[in-house]
LOGU-753339 format. One record per residue: residue in one letter; chain; x, y, z of N, C-alpha, C in turn. Coordinates in Angstrom, 1 decimal. Example, Ala and Ser with C-alpha at 12.3 -4.5 7.8 and 13.67 -1.06 7.14 Angstrom:
BEGIN
- A,A,13.2,-5.7,7.8,12.3,-4.5,7.8,13.2,-3.3,7.8
- S,A,12.8,-2.2,7.1,13.7,-1.1,7.1,12.9,0.0,7.9
***
This chain:
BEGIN
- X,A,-24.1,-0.7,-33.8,-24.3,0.1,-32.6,-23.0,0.3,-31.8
- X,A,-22.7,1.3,-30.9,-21.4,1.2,-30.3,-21.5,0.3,-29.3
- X,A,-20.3,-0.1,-28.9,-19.7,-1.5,-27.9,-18.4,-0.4,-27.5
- X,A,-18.8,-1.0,-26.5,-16.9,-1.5,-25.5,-17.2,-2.6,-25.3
- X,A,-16.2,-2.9,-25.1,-15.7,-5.1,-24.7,-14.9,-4.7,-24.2
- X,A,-14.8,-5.3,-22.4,-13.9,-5.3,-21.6,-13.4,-6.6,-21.8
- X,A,-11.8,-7.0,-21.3,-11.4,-8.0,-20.9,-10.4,-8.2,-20.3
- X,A,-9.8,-9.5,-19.7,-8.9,-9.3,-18.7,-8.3,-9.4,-17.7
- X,A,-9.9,-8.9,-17.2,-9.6,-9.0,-15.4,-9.7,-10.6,-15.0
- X,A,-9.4,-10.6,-14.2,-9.8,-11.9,-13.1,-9.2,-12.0,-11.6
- X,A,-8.5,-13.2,-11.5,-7.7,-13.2,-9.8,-6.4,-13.0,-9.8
- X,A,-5.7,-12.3,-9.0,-4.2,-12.2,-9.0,-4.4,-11.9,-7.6
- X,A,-3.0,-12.5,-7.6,-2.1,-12.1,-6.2,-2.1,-10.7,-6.2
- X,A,-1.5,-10.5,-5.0,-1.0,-9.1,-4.6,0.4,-9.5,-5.1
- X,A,0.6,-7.7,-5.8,2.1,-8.1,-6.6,1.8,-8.7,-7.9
- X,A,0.6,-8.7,-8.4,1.0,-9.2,-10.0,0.5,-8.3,-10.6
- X,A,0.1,-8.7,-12.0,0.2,-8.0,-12.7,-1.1,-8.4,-13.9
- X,A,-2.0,-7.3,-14.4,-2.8,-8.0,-15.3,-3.0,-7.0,-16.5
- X,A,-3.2,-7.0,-17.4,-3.5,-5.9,-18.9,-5.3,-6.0,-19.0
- X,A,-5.8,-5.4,-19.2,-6.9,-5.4,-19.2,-6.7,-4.3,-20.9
- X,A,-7.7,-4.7,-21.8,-8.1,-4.2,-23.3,-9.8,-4.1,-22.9
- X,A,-10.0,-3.1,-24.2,-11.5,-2.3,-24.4,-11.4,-2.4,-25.8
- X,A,-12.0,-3.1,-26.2,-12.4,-3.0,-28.2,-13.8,-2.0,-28.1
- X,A,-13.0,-1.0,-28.8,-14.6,0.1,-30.0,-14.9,-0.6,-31.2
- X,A,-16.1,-0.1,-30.7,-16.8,-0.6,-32.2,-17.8,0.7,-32.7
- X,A,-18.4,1.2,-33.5,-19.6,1.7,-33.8,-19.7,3.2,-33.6
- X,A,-18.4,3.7,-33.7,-18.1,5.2,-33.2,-16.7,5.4,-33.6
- X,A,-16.5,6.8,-34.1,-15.3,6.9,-34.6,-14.3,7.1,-32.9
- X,A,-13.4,5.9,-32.7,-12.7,5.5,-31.8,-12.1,7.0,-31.2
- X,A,-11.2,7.4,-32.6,-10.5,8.2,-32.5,-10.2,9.8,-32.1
- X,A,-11.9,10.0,-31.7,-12.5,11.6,-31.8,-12.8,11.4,-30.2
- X,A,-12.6,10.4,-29.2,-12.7,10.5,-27.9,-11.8,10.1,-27.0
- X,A,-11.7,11.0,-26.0,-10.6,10.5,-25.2,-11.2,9.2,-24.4
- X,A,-10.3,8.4,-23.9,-10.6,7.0,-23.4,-10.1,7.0,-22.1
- X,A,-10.8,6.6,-21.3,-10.4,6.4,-19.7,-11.1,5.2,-19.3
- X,A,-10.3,4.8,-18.1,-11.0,3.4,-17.4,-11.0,4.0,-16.0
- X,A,-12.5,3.6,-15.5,-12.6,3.6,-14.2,-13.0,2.5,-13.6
- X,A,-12.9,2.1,-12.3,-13.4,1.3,-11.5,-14.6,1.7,-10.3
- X,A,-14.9,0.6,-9.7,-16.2,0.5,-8.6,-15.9,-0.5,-7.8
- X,A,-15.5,-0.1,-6.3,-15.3,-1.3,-5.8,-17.2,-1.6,-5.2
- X,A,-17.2,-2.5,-4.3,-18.3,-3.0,-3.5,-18.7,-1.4,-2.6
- X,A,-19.6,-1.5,-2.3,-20.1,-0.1,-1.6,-19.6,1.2,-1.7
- X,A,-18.7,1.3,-2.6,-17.9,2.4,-3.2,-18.4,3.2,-4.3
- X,A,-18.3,4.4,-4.5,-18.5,5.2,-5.6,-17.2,4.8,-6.9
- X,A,-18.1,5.0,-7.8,-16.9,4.6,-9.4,-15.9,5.9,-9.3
- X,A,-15.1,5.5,-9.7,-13.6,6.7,-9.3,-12.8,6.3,-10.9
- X,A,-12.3,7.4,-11.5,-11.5,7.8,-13.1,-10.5,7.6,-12.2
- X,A,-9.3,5.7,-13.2,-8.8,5.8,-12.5,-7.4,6.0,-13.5
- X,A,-7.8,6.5,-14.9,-6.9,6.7,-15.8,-7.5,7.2,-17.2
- X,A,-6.4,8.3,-17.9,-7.0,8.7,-19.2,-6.2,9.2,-20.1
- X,A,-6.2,8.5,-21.4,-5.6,8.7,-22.2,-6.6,9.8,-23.1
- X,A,-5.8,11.0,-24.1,-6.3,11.4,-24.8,-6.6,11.0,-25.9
- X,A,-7.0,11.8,-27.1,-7.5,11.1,-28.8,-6.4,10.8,-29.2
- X,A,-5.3,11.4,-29.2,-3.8,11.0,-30.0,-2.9,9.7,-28.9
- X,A,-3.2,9.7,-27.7,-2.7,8.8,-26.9,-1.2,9.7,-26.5
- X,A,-1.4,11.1,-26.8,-0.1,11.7,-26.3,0.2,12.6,-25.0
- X,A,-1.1,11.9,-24.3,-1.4,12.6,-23.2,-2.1,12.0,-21.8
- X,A,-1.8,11.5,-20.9,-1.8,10.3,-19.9,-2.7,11.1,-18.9
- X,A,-3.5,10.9,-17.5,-3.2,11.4,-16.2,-3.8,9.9,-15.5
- X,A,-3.6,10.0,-14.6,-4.2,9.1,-13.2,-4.0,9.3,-11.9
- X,A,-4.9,8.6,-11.5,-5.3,8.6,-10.1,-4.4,8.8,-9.0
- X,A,-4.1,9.5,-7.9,-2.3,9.4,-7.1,-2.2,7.7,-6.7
- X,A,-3.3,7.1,-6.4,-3.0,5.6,-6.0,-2.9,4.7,-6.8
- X,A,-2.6,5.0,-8.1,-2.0,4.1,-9.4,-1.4,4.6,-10.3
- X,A,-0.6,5.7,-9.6,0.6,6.3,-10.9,1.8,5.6,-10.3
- X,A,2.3,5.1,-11.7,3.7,4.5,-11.4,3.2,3.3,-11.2
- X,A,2.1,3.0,-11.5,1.8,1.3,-11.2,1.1,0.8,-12.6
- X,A,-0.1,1.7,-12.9,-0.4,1.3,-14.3,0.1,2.1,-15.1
- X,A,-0.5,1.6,-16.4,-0.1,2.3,-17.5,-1.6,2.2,-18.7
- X,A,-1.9,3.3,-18.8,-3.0,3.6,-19.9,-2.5,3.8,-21.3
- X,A,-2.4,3.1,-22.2,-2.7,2.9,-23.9,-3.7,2.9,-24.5
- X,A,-3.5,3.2,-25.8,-4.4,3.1,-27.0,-3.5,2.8,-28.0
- X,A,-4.3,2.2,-29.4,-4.4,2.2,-30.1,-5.3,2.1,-31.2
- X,A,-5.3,3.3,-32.1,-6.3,4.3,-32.7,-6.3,3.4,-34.1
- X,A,-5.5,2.5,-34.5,-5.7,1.7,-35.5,-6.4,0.0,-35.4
- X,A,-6.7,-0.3,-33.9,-7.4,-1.2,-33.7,-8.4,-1.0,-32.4
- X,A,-8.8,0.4,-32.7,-9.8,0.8,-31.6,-9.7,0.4,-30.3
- X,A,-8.7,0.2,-30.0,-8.6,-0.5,-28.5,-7.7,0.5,-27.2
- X,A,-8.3,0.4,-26.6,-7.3,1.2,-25.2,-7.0,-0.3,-23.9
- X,A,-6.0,-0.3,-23.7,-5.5,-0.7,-22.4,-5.0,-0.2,-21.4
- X,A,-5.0,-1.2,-20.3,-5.0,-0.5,-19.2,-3.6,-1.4,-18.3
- X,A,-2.5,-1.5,-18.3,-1.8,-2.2,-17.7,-1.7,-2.1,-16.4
- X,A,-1.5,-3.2,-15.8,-1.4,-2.9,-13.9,-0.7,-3.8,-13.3
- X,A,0.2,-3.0,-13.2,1.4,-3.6,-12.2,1.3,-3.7,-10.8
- X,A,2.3,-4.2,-9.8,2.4,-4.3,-8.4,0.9,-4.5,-7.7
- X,A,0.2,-4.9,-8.2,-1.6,-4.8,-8.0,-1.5,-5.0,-6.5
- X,A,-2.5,-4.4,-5.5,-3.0,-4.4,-4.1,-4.0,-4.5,-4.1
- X,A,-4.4,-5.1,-2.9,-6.0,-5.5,-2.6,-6.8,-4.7,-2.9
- X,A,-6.3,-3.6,-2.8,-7.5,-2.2,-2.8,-7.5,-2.2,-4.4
- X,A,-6.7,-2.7,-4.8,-7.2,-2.3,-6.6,-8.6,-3.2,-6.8
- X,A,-9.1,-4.3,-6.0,-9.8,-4.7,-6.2,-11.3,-4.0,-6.6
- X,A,-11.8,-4.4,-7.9,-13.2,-3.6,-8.2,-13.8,-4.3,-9.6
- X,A,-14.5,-3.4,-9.8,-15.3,-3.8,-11.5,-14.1,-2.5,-12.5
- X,A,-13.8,-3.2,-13.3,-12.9,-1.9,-14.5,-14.0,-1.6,-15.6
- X,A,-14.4,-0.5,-15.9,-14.7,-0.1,-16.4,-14.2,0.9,-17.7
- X,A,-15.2,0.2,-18.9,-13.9,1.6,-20.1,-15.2,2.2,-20.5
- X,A,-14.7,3.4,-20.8,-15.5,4.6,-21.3,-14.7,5.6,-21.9
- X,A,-15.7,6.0,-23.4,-15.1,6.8,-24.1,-16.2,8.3,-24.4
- X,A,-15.2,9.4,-24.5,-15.8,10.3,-23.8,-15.4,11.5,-24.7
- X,A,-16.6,12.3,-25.0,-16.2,13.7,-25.3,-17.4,14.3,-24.9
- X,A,-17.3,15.5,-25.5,-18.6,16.7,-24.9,-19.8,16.7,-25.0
- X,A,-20.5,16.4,-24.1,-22.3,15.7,-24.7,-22.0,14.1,-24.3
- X,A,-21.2,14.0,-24.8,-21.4,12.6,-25.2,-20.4,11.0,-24.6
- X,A,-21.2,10.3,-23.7,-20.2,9.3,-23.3,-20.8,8.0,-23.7
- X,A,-20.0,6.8,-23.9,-20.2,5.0,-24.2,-19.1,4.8,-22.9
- X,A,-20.3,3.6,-22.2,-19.2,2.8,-21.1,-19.4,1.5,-21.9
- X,A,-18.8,0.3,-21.4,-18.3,-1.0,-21.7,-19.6,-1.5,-20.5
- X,A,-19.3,-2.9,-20.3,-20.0,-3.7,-19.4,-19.2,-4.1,-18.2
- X,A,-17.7,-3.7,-18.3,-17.2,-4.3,-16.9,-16.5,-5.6,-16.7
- X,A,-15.5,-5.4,-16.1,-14.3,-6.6,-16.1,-13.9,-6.4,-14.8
- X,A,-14.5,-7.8,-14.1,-13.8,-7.8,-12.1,-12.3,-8.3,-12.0
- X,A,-11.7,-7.2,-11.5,-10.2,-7.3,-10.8,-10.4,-7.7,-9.5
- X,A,-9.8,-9.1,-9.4,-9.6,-9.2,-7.4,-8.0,-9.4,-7.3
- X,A,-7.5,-8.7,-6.4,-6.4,-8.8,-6.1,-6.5,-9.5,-4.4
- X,A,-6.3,-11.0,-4.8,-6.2,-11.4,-3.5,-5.0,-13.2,-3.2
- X,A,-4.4,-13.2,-1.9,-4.1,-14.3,-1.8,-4.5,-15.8,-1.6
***
C-alpha cells in the first residue's frame, strides 16, 4: 500500500538547523511532484515547499526561501526538506505529500519546535 514516513523533526534552537526525509513506498515515486507542508497549533496547513518529478524545479513559501532547501531523490524514493536558521514560527507538524492530478498521498507527520 502507499506510505510516506516522515522523519527528523524534533527540538532545536532558534538558529539551527534540522533535515527532515519522506521515504515512498507503494507508488511510482517518480510520476509526482513532492512538497512538504506544515500546521502550526490553530493554524491552517500552508505548502511550504515543492520539488517537481525530475527534482529540476524548486518553489517556496516567501518565509523560507533562502532558508530551506527541498530535495529528492528518485532512486531512493525519498524527498527532503532541509532547514536552516530555523525561527520560532517555523514551529509546526511537517508534513510530506506527493501529488499529481486526481490524485494525492500525505505521510503522518513530523513535529518541528523551534524553541530556547
Amino acid at each position: 500500500q502507499v506510505q510516506l514516513v516522515e522523519s527528523g523533526g524534533g527540538l532545536v534552537q532558534p538558529g539551527g538547523s534540522l533535515r527532515l526525509s519522506c521515504a515512498a513506498s507503494g507508488f511510482t515515486f517518480s510520476s509526482y511532484g513532492m512538497n512538504w507542508y506544515r500546521q502550526a497549533p490553530g493554524k491552517e496547513r500552508e505548502l511550504v515547499a515543492a520539488v517537481s518529478r525530475t527534482g529540476a524545479s524548486t518553489n517556496y513559501r516567501d518565509s523560507v526561501r533562502g532558508r530551506f532547501t527541498i530535495s529528492r531523490d528518485n532512486a531512493k524514493a525519498t524527498v527532503y526538506l532541509h532547514m536552516n536558521r530555523l525561527k520560532p514560527e517555523d514551529t509546526a507538524v511537517y508534513y510530506c505529500n506527493a501529488h499529481r492530478t486526481h490524485d494525492d498521498h500525505w505521510g503522518q507527520g513530523t513535529q518541528v519546535t523551534v524553541s530556547s
